[in-house]
Each structure stands twice: as C-alpha cells, then as structure tokens.
C-alpha positions in Angstrom: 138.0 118.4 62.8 136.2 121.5 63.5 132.6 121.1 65.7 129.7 121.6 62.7 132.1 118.1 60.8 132.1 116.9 64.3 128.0 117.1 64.2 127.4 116.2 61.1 129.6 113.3 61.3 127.3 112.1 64.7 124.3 112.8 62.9 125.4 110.7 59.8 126.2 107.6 62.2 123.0 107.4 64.2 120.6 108.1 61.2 122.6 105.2 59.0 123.9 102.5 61.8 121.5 99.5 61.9 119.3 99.0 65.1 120.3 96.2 67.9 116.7 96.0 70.0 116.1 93.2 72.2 113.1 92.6 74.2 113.3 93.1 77.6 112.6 91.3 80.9 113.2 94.1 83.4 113.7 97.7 83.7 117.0 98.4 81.9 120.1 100.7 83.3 122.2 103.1 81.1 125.2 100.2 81.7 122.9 97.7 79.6 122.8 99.4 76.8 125.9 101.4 74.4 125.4 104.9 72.7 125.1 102.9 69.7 121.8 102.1 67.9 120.7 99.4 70.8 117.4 99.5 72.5 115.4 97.5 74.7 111.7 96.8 74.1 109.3 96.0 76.8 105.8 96.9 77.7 105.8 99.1 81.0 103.4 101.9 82.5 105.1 105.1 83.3 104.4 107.3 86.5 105.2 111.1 86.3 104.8 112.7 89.4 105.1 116.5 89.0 105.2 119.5 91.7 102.4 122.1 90.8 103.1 125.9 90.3 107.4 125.8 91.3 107.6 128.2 89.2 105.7 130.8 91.8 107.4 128.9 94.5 110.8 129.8 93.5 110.2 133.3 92.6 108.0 134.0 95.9 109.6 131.9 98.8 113.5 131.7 100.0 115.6 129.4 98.2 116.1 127.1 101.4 111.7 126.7 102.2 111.9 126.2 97.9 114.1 123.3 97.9 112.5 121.8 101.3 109.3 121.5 99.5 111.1 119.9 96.5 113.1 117.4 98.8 110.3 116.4 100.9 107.6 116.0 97.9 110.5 113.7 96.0 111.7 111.8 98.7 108.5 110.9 99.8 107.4 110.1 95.9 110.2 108.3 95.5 110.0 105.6 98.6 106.2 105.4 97.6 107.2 104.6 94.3 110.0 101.8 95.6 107.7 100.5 97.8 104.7 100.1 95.1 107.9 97.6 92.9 107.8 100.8 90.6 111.7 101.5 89.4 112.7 105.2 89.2 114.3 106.6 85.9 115.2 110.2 86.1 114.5 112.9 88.4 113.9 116.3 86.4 113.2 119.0 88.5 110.8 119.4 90.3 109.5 115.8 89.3 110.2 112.4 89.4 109.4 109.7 86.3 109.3 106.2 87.0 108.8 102.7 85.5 106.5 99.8 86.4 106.4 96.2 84.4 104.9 93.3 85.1 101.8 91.9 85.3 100.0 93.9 87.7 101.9 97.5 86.6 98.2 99.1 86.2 97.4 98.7 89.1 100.5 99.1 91.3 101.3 102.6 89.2 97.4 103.8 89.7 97.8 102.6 93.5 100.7 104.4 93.7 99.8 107.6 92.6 96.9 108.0 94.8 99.5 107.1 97.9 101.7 109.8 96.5 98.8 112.6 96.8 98.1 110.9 100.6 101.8 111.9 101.2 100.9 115.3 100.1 97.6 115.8 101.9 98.4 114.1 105.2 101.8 113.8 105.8 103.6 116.9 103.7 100.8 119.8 104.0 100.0 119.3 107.7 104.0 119.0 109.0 104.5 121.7 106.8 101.9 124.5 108.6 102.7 122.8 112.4 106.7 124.2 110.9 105.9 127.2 109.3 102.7 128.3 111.1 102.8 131.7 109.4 103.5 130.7 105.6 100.1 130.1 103.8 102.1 127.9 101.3 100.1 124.9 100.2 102.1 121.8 98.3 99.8 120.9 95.0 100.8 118.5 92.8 99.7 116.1 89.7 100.9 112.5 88.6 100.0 111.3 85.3 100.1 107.3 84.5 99.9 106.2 81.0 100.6 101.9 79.7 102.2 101.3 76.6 105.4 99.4 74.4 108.4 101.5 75.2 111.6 101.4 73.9 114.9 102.6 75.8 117.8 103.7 74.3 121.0 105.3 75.8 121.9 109.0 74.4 124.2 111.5 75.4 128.0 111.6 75.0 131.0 109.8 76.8 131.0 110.7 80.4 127.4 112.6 80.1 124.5 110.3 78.8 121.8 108.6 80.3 118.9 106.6 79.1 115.6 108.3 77.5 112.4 106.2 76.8 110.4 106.3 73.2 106.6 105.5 73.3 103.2 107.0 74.0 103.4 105.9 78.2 106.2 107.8 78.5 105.0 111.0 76.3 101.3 110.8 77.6 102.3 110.4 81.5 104.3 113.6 81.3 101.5 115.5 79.4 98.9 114.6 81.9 100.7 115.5 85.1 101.2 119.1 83.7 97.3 119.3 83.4 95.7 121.4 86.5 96.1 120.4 90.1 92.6 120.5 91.1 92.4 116.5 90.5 95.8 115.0 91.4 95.8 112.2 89.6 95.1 111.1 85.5 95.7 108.2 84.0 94.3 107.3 80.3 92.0 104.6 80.1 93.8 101.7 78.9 95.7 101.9 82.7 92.0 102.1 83.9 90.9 99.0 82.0 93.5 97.0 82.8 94.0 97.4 86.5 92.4 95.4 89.2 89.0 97.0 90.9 90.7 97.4 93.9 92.1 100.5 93.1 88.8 101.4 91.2 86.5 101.3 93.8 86.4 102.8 97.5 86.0 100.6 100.4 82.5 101.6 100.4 81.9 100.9 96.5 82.3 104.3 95.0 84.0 104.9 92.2 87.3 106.9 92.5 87.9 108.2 89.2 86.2 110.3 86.6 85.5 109.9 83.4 86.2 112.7 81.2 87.6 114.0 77.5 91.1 115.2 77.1 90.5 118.0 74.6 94.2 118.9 73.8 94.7 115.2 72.7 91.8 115.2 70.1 89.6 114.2 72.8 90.9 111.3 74.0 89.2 109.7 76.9 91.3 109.9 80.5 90.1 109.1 83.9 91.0 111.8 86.9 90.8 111.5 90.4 90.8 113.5 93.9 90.7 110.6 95.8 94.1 108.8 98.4 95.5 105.6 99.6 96.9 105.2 103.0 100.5 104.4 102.1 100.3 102.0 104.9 97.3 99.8 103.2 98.2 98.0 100.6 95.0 96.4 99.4 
C-alpha cells in the first residue's frame, strides 16, 4: 500500500469509528486511553505558562545562557505547578501546559500563576543579574488560565503519540498567555468568578486583577494581573 492509500485509509477510520468517551475522575495519561475513538470527559481549568520574546532570546544570546533561561523558568513553573495539585501535560517549548480538577481548580490554577510570576520576579531575575552582572537580559513571561469541559483523546501513531486536549480551557489558556507581557497573568472570567477571594483580594483588601475586554475574542471580558504570591504562603 503506497502512503496517500495509507492516509486515506487513517482518515476513513477516525472520521467513521464510533466514539468510546467516559467521564473522568482524574487527570488521564496517554496509557488510559487507545489511538482509537476513546476520550475522557472531565471538567478541568488549564494553566499555560509561556516564556515572553524566546524568539529574540535565541537569536541574540549563546545557546547555553538560551537554554538556562528556558530550564530555570520551567523547572521552577513546573514544581509551582506540582506543588499548587496542578498535573502537568506537555511541555512545548518554551512553555509548559498544565491541568487542574477538582473543586477548588480556580483558585489553585489563579494562585498558581501569580506564584509562578514571584519565581520570575524574585527568585529568577535577581539570581540571574548577581550571575551574569553584565547581561541586561530580563526574563518576561505570561500565563493564561481559562475553566471549561475538556475532552482528552490520544493521537499520534504507534511508538509516537501523546494525548491532546479538545475544549475552550485548553484553546483560550494558550491564546491569553501569548498576549503581551506587561501584565503576567490573564485568566477569563468564569476562572474569576468561581475562585475563592483569597486569591482576589490583597492582604490589605485591594483588588489584584483588572477588568478589561479581549478585543481579538469579540470582546470577551478577561481579568489581567501584575500582582505575586510568595510561593511559600499558601493562603
């Protein structure tokens, strides 16, 4: 069988085999599911936490100071991420997507992105310029947090497949973290309205997130913030 009856024959099995979704409890790996038509339904808020401008960083610094930014921004994103119950899904890049369920997802995703931008600010900027004292490099960043149904499926082929994740969370959190780094967090307002006002308000009762319109998404409503979380202080 040549390669285009080869695609056509793939094509012709996914678009007529019937679907196997279940609904799902927790956060599913790529071993639960087959390449088949199976899915797994839950509702989740995803996290996408994306490095600003690697582009420029690549094609202006040398490869090793590149890929020391990208391993300390991930590995500290990712540990603030497992530490906030959040379950990573796929690293692309220079960013990492993850998955939070549960009852309290909202606010554990929002909590955790202002803790990731506290990593940046305080941890990764300042050990970066007492390192490389002459290097006016600055690390800038944006994580975008959307709440929705999801769906996973597994695609791919044998030996090279992994799982990819169908609904608006998943879509919208990826949008918003490519959005400009001047506010390093956005989430859209149904993760606003449903997490706790502990992560809304300061310790001194100010609000830490703006209101305003996303005018590439027909003006859809999105909160942003500037604002951090110790990662040590959990509430």
């Amino acid at each position: 069988m040549g390669l285009v009856d080869d695609l056509k024959s793939e094509v012709e099995k996914v678009f007529k085999a019937v679907w196997d979704v279940r609904d799902g409890q927790v956060v599913p790996e790529s071993e639960n599911l087959t390449l088949s038509n199976t899915g797994v339904k839950l509702q989740a808020t995803v996290l996408y936490a994306d490095l600003d401008g690697s582009t420029n960083l690549v094609d202006q610094q040398l490869p090793n100071f590149a890929a020391e930014i990208y391993k300390t921004y991930l590995v500290c994103a990712a540990k603030i991420i497992k530490s906030e119950g959040g379950v990573i899904t796929a690293y692309d890049g220079d960013r990492v997507m993850a998955v939070f369920i549960g009852d309290y997802k909202n606010t554990s995703a929002a909590r955790c992105a202002l803790k990731i931008n506290y990593a940046v600010c305080e941890i990764i900027n300042p050990l970066l310029k007492s390192c490389y004292p002459t290097n006016d490099y600055s690390v800038k960043q944006v994580v975008g947090v959307d709440t929705s149904e999801l769906m996973a499926t597994r695609t791919g082929v044998r030996g090279a497949n992994d799982l990819v994740w169908v609904g608006r969370a998943a879509n919208y959190a990826a949008k918003l973290c490519s959005l400009p780094s001047t506010h390093a967090t956005r989430i859209t307002k149904a993760v606003y309205e449903s997490m706790n006002g502990s992560v809304k308000l300061s310790h001194d009762g100010r609000n830490m997130w703006e209101l305003v319109t996303w005018t590439a998404m027909n003006n859809m409503e999105v909160y942003r913030s500037t604002w951090w979380w110790n990662v040590d202080y959990k509430k």
